[in-house]
Structure formats: C-alpha cells, structure tokens
C-alpha positions as CSV (number, residue, x, y, z in Angstrom):
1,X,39.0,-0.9,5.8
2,X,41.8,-2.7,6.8
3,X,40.6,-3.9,10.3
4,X,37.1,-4.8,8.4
5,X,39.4,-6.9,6.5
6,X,41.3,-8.4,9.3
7,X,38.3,-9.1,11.7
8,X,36.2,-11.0,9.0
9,X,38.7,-13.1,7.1
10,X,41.6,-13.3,9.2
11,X,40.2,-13.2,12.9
12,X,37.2,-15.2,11.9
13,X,39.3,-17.9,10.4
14,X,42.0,-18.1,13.8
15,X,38.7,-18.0,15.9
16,X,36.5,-20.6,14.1
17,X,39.5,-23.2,14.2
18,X,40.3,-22.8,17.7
19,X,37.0,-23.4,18.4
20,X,36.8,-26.5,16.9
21,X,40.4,-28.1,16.5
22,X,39.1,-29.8,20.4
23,X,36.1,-30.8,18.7
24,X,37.0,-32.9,15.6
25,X,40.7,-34.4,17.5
26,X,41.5,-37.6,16.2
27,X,38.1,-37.6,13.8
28,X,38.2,-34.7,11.4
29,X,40.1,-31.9,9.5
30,X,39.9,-28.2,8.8
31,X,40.4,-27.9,5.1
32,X,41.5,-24.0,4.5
33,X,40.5,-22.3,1.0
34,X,42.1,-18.7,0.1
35,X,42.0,-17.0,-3.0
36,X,45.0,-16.8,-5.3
37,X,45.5,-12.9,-4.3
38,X,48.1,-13.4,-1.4
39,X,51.0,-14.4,-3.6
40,X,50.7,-11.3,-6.0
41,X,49.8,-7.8,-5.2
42,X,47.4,-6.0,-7.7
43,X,47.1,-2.3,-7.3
44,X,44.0,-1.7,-4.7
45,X,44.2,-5.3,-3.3
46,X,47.3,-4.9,-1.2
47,X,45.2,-5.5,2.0
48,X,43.2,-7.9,1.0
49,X,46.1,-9.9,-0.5
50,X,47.8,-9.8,3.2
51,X,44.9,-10.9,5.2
52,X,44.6,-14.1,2.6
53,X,48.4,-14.5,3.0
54,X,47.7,-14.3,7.4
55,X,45.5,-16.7,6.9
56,X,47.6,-19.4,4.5
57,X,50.8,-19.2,7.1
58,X,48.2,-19.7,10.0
C-alpha cells in the first residue's frame, strides 16, 4: 500500500515537475495542492499523511 502511495502521489508529483520546470523557465509556475492530512496523523492515515508531507517539503 505504501509504495502504491508513494509511486502515485509522491513520485508522480517529483516526476511531473522535473519534467516541466525546463518548460515554463522564466514564463510560468507550478502551483502545488496537498490535503491538510500531512500535519496531523489520524489513525489509518499515517501513510498517506507522509507521502502529502514528501510532497509539501519537495
């Protein structure tokens, strides 16, 4: 579940905006959105709650 996790909402996210940080240089910005899980945990959310909190520090 974990890696599920990771691959769609944390890997995605790094990979998307690698991809296109050379495409909008000097013209555009990537606006991030993450739910408000990552700064609490709630019991049964605990990965989900880190993969949004990867993807805030990123």
């Amino acid at each position: 579940m974990f890696d599920a996790l990771t691959d769609v909402h944390f890997k995605g996210v790094y990979v998307l905006m690698q991809q296109l940080l050379p495409q909008i240089a000097g013209v555009g910005a990537i606006v991030r959105v993450s739910s408000g899980l990552s700064p609490i945990t709630i019991p049964g959310y605990g990965p989900h709650a880190a993969v949004k909190s990867a993807v805030q520090m990123t």
